[in-house]
C-alpha positions as CSV (number, residue, x, y, z in Angstrom):
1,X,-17.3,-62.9,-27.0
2,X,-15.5,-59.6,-25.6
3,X,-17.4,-58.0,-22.8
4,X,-18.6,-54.7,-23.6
5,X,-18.7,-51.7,-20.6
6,X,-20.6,-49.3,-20.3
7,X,-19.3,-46.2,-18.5
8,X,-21.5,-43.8,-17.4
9,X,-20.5,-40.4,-18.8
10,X,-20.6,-37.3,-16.3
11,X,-22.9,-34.6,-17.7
12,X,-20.7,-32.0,-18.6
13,X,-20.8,-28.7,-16.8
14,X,-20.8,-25.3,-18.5
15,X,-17.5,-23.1,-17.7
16,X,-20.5,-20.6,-15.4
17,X,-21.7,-23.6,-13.6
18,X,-18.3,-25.2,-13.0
19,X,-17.3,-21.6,-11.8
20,X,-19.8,-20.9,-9.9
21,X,-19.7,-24.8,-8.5
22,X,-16.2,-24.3,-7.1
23,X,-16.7,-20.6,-5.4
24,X,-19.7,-22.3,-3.7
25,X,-17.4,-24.9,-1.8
26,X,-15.5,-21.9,-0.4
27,X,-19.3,-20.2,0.7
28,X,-20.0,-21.4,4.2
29,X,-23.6,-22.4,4.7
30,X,-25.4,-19.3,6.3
31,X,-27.3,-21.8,9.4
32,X,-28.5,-20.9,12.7
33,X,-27.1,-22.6,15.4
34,X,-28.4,-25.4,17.6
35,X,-29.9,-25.0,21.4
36,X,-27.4,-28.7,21.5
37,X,-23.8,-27.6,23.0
38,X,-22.8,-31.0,22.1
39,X,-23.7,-30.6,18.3
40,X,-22.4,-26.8,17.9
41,X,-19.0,-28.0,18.9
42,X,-19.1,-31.0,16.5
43,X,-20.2,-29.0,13.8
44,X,-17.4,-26.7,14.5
45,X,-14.9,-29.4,14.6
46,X,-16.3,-30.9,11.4
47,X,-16.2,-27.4,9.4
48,X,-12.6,-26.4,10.5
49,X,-11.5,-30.2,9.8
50,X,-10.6,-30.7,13.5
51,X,-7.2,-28.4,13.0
52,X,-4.8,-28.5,15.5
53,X,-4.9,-25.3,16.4
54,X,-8.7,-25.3,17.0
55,X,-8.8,-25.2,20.9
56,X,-12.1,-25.8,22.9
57,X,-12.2,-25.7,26.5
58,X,-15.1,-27.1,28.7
59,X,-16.1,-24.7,31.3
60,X,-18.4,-26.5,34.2
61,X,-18.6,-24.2,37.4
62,X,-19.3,-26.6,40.0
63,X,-21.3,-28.8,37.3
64,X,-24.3,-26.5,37.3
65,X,-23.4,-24.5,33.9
66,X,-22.4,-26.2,30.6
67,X,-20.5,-23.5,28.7
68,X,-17.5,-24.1,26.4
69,X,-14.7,-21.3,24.9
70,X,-13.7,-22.3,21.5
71,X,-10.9,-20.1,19.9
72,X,-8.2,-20.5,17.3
73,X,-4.4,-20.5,18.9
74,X,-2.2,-18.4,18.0
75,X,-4.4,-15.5,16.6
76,X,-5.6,-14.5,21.0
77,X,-4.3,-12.9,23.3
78,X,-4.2,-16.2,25.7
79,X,-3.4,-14.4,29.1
80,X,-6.7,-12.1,28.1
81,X,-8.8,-15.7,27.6
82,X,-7.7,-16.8,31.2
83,X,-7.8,-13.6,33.2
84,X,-11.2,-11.4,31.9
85,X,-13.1,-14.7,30.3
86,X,-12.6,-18.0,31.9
87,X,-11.8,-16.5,36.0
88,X,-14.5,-14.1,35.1
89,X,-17.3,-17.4,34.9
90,X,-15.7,-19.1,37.7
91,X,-15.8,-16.7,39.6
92,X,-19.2,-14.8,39.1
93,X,-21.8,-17.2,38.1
94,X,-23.2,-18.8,41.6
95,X,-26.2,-21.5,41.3
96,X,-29.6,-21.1,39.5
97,X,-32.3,-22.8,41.7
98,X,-33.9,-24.1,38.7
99,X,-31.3,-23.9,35.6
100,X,-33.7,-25.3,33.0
101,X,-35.8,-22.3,33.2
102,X,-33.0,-19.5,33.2
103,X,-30.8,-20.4,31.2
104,X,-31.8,-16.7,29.1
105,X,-31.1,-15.4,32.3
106,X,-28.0,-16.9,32.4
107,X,-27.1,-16.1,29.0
108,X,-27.7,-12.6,29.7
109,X,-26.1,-12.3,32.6
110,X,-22.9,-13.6,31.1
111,X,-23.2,-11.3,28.2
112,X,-23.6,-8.4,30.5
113,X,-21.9,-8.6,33.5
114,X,-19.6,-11.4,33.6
115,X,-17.0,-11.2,31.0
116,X,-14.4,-8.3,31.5
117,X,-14.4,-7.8,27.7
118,X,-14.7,-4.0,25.9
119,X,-16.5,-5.9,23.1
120,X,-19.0,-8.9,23.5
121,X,-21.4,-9.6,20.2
122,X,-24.3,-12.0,19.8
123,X,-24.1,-14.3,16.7
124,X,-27.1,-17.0,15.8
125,X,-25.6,-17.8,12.3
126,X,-22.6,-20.2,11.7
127,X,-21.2,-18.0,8.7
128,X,-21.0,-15.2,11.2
129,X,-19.3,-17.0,14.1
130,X,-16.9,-18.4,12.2
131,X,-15.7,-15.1,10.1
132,X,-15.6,-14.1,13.7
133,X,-13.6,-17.2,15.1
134,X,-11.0,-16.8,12.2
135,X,-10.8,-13.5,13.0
136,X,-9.3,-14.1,16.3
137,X,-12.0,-13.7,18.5
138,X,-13.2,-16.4,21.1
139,X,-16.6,-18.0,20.8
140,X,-18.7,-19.1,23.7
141,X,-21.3,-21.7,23.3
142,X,-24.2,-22.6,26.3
143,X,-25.4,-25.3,26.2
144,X,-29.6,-25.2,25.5
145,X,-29.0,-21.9,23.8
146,X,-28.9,-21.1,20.1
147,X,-26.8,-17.9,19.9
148,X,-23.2,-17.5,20.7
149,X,-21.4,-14.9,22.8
150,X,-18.2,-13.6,20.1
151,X,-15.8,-12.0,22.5
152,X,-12.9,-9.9,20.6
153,X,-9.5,-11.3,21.9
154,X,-7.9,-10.8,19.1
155,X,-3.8,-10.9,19.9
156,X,-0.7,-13.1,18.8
157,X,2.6,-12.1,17.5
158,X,2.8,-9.3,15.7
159,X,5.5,-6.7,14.3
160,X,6.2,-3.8,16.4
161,X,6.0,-0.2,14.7
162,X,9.3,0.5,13.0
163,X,11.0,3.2,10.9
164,X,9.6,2.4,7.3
165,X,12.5,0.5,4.8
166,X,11.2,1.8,1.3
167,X,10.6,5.5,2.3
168,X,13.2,6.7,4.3
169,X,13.1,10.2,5.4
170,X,15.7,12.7,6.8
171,X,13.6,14.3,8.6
172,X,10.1,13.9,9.9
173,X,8.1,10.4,12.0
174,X,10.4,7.4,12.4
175,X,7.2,5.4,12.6
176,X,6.1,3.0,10.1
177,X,2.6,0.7,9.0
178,X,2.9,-2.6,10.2
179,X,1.0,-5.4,9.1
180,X,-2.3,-4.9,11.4
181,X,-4.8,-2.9,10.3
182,X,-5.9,-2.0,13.8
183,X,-2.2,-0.6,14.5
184,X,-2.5,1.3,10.9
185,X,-5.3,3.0,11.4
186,X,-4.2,3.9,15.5
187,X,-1.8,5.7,13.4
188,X,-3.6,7.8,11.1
189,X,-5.9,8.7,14.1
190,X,-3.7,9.8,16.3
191,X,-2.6,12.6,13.8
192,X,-5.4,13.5,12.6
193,X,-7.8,13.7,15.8
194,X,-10.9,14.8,14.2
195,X,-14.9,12.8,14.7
196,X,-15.2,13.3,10.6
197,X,-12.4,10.8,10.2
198,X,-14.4,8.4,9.1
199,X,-13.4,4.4,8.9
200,X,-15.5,1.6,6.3
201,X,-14.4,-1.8,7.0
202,X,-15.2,-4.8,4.9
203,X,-14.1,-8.4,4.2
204,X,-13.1,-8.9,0.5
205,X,-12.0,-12.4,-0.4
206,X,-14.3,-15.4,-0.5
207,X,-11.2,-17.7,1.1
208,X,-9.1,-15.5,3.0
209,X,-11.7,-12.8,4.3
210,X,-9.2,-9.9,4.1
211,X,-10.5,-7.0,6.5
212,X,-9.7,-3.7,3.9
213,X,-10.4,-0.5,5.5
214,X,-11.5,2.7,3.2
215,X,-10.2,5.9,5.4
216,X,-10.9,9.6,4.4
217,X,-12.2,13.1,5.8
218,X,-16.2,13.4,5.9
219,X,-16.5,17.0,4.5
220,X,-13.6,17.3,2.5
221,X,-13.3,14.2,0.5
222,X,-15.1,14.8,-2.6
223,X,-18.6,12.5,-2.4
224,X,-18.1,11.3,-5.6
225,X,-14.7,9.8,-5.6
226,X,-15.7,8.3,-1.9
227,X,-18.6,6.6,-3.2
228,X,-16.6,5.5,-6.6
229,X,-14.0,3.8,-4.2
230,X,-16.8,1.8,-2.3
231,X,-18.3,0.6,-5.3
232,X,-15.3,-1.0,-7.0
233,X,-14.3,-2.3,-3.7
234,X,-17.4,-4.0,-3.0
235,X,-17.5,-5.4,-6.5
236,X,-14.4,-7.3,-6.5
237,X,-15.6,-10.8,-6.6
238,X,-12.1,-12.9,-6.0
239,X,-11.2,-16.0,-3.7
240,X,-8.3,-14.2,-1.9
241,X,-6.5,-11.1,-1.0
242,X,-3.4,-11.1,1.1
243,X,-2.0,-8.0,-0.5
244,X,-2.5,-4.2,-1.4
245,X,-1.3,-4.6,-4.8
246,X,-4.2,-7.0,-5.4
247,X,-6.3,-4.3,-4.3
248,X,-4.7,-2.0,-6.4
249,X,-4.8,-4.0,-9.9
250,X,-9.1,-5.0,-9.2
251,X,-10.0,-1.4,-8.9
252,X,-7.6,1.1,-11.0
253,X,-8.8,2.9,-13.8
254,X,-6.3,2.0,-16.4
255,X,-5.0,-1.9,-16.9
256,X,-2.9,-1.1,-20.4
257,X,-0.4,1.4,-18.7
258,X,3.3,1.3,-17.7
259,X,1.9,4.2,-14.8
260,X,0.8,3.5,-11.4
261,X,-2.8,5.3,-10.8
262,X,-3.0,4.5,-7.3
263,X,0.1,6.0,-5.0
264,X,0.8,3.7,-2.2
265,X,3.3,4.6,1.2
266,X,4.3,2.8,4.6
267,X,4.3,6.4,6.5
268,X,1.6,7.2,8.4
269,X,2.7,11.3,7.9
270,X,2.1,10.9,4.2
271,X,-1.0,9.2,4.3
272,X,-2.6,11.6,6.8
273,X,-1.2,14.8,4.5
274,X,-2.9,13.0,1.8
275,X,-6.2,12.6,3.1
276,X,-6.1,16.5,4.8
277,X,-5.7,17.0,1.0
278,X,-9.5,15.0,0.0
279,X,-8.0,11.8,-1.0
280,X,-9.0,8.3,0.4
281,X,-6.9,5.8,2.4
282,X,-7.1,1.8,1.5
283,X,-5.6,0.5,4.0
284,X,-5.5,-3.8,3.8
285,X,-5.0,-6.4,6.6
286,X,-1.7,-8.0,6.4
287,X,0.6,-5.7,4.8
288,X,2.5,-2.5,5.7
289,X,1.2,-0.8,2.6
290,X,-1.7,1.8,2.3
291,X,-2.9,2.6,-0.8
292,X,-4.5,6.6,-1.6
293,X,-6.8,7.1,-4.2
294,X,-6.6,9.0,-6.7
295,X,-3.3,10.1,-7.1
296,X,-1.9,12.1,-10.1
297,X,1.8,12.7,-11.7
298,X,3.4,14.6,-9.9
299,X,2.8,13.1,-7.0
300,X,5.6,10.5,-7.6
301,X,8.0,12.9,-7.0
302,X,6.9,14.2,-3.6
303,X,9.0,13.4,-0.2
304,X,7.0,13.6,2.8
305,X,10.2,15.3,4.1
306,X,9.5,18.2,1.5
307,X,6.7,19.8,3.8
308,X,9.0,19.9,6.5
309,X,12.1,22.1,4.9
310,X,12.0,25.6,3.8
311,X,9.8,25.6,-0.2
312,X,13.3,27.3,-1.6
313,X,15.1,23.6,-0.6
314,X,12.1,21.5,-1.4
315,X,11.7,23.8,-4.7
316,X,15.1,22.8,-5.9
317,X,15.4,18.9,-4.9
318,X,12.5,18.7,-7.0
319,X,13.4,19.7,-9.8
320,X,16.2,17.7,-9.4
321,X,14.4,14.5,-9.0
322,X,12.0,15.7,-12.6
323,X,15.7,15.8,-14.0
324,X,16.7,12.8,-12.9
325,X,13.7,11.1,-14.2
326,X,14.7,12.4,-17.3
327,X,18.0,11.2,-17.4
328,X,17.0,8.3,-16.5
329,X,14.3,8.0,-19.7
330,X,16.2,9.2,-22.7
331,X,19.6,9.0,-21.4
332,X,20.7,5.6,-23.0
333,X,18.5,6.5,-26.2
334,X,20.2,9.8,-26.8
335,X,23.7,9.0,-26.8
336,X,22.7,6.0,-29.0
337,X,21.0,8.6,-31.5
338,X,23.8,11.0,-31.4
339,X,26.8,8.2,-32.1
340,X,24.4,6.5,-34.7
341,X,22.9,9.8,-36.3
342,X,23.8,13.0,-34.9
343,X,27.6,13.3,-34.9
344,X,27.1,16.9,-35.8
345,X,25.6,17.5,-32.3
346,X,28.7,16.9,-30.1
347,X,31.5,18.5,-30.4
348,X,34.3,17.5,-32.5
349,X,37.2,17.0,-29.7
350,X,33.7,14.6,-27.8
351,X,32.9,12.8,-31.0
352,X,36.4,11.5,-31.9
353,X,37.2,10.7,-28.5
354,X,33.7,8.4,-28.5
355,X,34.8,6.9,-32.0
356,X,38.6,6.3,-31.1
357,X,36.9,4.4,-27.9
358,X,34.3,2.6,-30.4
359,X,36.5,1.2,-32.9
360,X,37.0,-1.9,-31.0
361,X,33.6,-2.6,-30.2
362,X,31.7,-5.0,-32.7
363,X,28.6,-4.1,-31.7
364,X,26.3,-0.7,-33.1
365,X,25.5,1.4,-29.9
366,X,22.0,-0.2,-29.8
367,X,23.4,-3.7,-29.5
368,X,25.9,-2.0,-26.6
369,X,23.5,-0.2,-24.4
370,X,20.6,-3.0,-24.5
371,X,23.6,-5.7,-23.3
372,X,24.6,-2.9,-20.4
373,X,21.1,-2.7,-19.4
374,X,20.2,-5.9,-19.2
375,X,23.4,-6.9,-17.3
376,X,23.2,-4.1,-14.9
377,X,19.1,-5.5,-14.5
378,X,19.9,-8.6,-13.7
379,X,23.0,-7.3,-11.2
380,X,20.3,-5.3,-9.5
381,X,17.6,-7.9,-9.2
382,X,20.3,-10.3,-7.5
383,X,21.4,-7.8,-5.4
384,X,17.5,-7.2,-3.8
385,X,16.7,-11.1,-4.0
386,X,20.0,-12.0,-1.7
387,X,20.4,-11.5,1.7
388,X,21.2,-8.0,3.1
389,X,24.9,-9.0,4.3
390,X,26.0,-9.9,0.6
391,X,23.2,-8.3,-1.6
392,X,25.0,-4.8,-1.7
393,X,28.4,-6.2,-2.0
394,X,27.9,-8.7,-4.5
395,X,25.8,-6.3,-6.9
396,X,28.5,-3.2,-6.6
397,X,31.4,-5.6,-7.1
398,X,29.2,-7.3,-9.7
399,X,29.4,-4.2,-11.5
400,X,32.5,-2.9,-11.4
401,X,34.2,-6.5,-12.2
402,X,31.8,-6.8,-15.3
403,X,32.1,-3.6,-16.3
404,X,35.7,-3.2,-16.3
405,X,36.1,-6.4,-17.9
406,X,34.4,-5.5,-20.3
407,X,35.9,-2.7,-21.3
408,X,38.9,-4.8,-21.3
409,X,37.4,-7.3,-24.0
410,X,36.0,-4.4,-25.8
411,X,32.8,-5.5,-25.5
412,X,31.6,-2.1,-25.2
413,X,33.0,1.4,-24.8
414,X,33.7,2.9,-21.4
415,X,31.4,6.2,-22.6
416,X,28.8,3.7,-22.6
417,X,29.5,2.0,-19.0
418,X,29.3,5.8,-17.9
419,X,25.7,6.7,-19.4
420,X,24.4,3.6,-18.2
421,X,25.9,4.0,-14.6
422,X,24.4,7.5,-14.7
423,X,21.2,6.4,-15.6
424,X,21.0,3.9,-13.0
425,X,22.1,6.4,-10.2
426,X,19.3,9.0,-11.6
427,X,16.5,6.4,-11.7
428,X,17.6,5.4,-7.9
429,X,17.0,9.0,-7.1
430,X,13.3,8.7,-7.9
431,X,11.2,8.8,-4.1
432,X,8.2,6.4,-5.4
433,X,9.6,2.5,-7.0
434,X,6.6,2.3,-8.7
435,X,6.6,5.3,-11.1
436,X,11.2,4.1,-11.1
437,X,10.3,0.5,-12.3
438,X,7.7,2.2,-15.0
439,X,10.8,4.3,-16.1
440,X,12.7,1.2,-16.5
441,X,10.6,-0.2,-18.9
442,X,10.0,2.8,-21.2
443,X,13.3,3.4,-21.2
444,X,14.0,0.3,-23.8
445,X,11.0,2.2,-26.3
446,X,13.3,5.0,-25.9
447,X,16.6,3.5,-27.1
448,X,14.6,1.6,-29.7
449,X,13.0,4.5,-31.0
450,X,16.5,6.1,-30.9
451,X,18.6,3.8,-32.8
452,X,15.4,3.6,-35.6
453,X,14.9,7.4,-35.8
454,X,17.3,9.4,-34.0
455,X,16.6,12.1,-32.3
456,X,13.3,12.4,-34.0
457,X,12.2,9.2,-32.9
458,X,12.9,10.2,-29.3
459,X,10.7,12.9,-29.8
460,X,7.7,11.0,-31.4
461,X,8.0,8.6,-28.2
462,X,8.0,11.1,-25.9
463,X,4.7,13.2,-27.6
464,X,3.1,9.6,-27.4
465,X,4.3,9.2,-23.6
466,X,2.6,12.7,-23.2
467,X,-0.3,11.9,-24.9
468,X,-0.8,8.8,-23.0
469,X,-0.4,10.4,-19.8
470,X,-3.0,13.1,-20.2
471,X,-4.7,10.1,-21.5
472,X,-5.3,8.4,-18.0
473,X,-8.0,9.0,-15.2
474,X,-7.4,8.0,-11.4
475,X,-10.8,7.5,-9.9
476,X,-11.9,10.3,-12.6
477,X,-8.9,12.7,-11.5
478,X,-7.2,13.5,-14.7
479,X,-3.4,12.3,-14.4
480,X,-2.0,15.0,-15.3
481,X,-3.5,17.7,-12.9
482,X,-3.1,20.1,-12.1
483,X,-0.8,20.7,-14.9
484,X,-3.2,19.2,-17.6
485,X,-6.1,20.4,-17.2
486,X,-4.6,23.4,-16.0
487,X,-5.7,24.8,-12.4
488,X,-3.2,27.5,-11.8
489,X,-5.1,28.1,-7.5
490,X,-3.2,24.2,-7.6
491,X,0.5,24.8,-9.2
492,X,2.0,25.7,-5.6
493,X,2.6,21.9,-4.7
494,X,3.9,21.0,-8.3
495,X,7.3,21.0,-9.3
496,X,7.5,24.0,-7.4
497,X,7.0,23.9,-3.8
498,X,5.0,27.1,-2.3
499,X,5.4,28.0,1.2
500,X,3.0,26.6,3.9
501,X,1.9,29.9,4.6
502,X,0.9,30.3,1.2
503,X,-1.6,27.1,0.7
504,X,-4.6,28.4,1.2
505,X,-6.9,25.8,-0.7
506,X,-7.0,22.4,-1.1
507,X,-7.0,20.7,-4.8
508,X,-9.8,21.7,-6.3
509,X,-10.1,18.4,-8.7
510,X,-10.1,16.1,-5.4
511,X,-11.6,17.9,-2.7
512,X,-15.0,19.6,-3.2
513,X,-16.4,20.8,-0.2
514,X,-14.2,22.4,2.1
515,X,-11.4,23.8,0.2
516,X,-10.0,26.4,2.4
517,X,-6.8,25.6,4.2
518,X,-6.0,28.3,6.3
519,X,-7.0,31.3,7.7
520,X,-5.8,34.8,5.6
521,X,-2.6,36.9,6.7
522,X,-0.6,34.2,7.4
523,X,2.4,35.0,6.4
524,X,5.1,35.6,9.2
525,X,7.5,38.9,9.5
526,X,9.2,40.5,11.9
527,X,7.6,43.2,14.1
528,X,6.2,46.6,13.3
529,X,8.8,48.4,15.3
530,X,12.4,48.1,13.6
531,X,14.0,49.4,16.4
532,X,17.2,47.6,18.0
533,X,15.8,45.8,21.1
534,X,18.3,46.7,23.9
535,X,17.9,46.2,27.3
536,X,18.4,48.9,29.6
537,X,22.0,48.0,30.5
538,X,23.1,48.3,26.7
539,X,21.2,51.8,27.0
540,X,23.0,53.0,30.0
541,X,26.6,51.6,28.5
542,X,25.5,53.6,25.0
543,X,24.9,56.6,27.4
């Protein structure tokens, strides 16, 4: 007779209680801490798994204090443990008559006097200790007391400041965000050296406890928009954040959209200009890139470097970057439209010379330009994934081998191998990657559009990109401002660049409090007096 067994089925969990079963193992237990040395350093080995990098050191002056240093290697300054922590207790703390009994003394004394530290917190709760231990700072435990002493000794290797990589200027600050958000924000302060520059700090990420920093202007930043930005930060509920563009995805406005609504920068000149402006700085642990909230259109094509040359320069460069977008748009989709639909538009000498080069392609002009600009995507994403010393070379010679050959195989046309090298130097001309890569994209609707509808359907595409655009909301900021809605006090830092002398107010969609700029009369000019200035030798020559 077969034996029959009975398995015991596990009750099964509902997808909330299953989720909220699994955060819960990331939650530590929010305990106080024991009076035993001996069982605060055990539970600290047990929580951290014993790591290899978790160092305790006993510290027993003359066996007549029982204190121990816990800290994680690697993320303190070690020469700052030995000098202002560990000499500091050797050398300061002399003999209690009767240690039992003050051992508060003790504990006080320590936190007061004896460690050379500019910041020394008490903690009584495991969850905060060891938020602070990861951090970098060094715990100290007493024995027979039930708080710990949370030193900041934060240190390690980090990268220096350097000259930014994705935003290079031509002139203005060689200096760049690095990866530490204490070293970002040193670097907004010191350029704008004002008390209502105000700092929030908190830790989002359940696992990785990301420090992000919200930075903006008490007084000029609009209320509203500062207190929007603290409530979707504190409401991202996610296990881990180790970079701005998470950040930037839990909290923007619109998810459905090719268009960034959040501007980010490694400069520390362009985040200050932007938050002298009203806007709001995110700036995250661990990554070189700050985030400003809310940002509109045409602030994609604004250099830093445009606000320190004459407006007539920065006026006409751009222009030429809003016409290089352009290009780089309809380009493809308009010579596909004209050589599919529109011969009548080109002139007749231009239209035969395009069909004599045609007649050996197979391909319509659709077919043609989607195979050049996949090729020439795929060229440049190899030539940004390899290393620096062959990623230039092999993506230029990439491209002219291909392309030449084929031309040779007549594959395609060498008009089209010109529009589609054109368009790729005009969408490199773009100063922001983000609102280039959206370009990219929208640039296939284009051609589609093209070889369906012609001309026409560039048209409809582009009323529907223009739509769409007016469409969004940054943070409530309509996208389009100040163009659409239109706020002609704001069109001086549009396409067209006004003077300096002549911004007198900030925007008035972003900043609501203080929108004055600048003082009146500010324009410069030469003297009263138009008289020659001579000196009195030139007078007595004259004479």
């Amino acid at each position: 007779m077969p034996i029959k067994i009975h398995r015991k089925r596990n009750k099964k969990l509902s997808k909330k209680e299953r989720i909220q079963k699994e955060v819960s193992t990331f939650n530590i237990p929010d305990e106080m801490l024991s009076d035993s040395l001996k069982e605060n350093v055990e539970q600290m080995k047990k929580v951290t798994g014993n790591s290899s990098d978790l160092k305790i050191r006993e510290l027993k002056g003359n066996d007549f204090v029982n204190l121990t240093a816990v800290y994680i290697d690697g993320l303190v300054n070690n020469q700052f443990i030995n000098e202002f922590i560990i000499e500091t207790i050797f050398n300061n703390i002399e003999p209690y008559p009767d240690l039992e009994e003050n051992k508060e003394d003790l504990f006080e004394r320590i936190y007061a006097e004896v460690v050379a530290s500019g910041e020394v917190q008490k903690f009584s709760n495991w969850k905060s200790v060891l938020q602070e231990l990861m951090g970098g700072s060094t715990v100290l435990l007493v024995d027979g007391i039930s708080t710990a002493l949370v030193v900041d000794t934060r240190g390690g290797e980090t990268r220096s400041v350097e000259e930014p990589g994705s935003q290079v200027s031509i002139r203005g600050p060689r200096d760049g965000f690095t990866e530490s958000i204490q070293t970002n924000i040193s670097l907004i302060r010191r350029r704008i050296q004002n008390p209502n520059l105000w700092v929030e700090t908190m830790k989002i990420g359940k696992v990785t406890q990301t420090s992000v920093a919200m930075m903006y202007l008490n007084g000029i930043a609009n209320e509203e928009i500062v207190n929007e930005v603290r409530k979707r930060l504190k409401s991202i509920d996610i296990d881990s954040i180790l970079e701005s563009g998470y950040i930037e995805q839990l909290i923007e406005d619109q998810t459905m959209t090719t268009f960034p609504t959040l501007f980010h920068t490694e400069r520390p000149d362009s985040t200050a200009g932007n938050i002298l402006e009203g806007r709001i700085a995110i700036i995250v642990d661990g990554t070189p890139f700050v985030l400003i909230a809310p940002a509109i259109f045409i602030q994609f094509f604004q250099a830093v470097e445009d606000y320190y040359a004459r407006f007539d320069i920065a006026t006409s460069i751009r222009f030429l970057r809003v016409l290089t977008f352009t290009i780089s748009l309809v380009a493809p989709a308009l010579y596909i439209a004209v050589t599919t639909f529109h011969q009548e538009m080109v002139p007749t000498r231009l239209i035969i010379a395009i069909s004599a080069q045609r007649d050996a392609v197979p391909f319509p002009a659709f077919v043609e330009a989607l195979l050049m600009e996949i090729t020439f995507e795929i060229l440049r994403e190899a030539g940004i994934r390899l290393p620096r010393a062959v990623g230039s070379t092999v993506s230029i010679v990439g491209a002219l081998v291909i392309g030449q050959a084929a031309v040779q195989a007549g594959i395609v046309s060498p008009a089209m191998v010109i529009i589609v090298s054109i368009t790729a130097i005009a969408s490199f001309s773009t100063p922001s990657y983000a609102i280039a890569i959206s370009a990219r994209l929208i640039r296939f609707l284009f051609m589609l559009s093209a070889a369906t509808f012609g001309v026409y359907g560039i048209a409809l595409v582009f009323i529907f990109m223009l739509v769409h655009l007016c469409s969004l909301r940054s943070f409530g900021v309509p996208y389009m401002a100040p163009i659409a809605p239109l706020s002609p006090s704001n069109l001086g830092d549009t396409i067209v660049r006004f003077p300096i002398w002549a911004f007198t107010q900030r925007p008035r969609l972003i900043g609501n409090k203080n929108n004055k700029r600048e003082g009146p009369h500010q324009k410069p000019g030469p003297p009263q007096s138009r008289s020659l200035k001579t000196t009195a030798d030139d007078q007595g020559d004259t004479s």
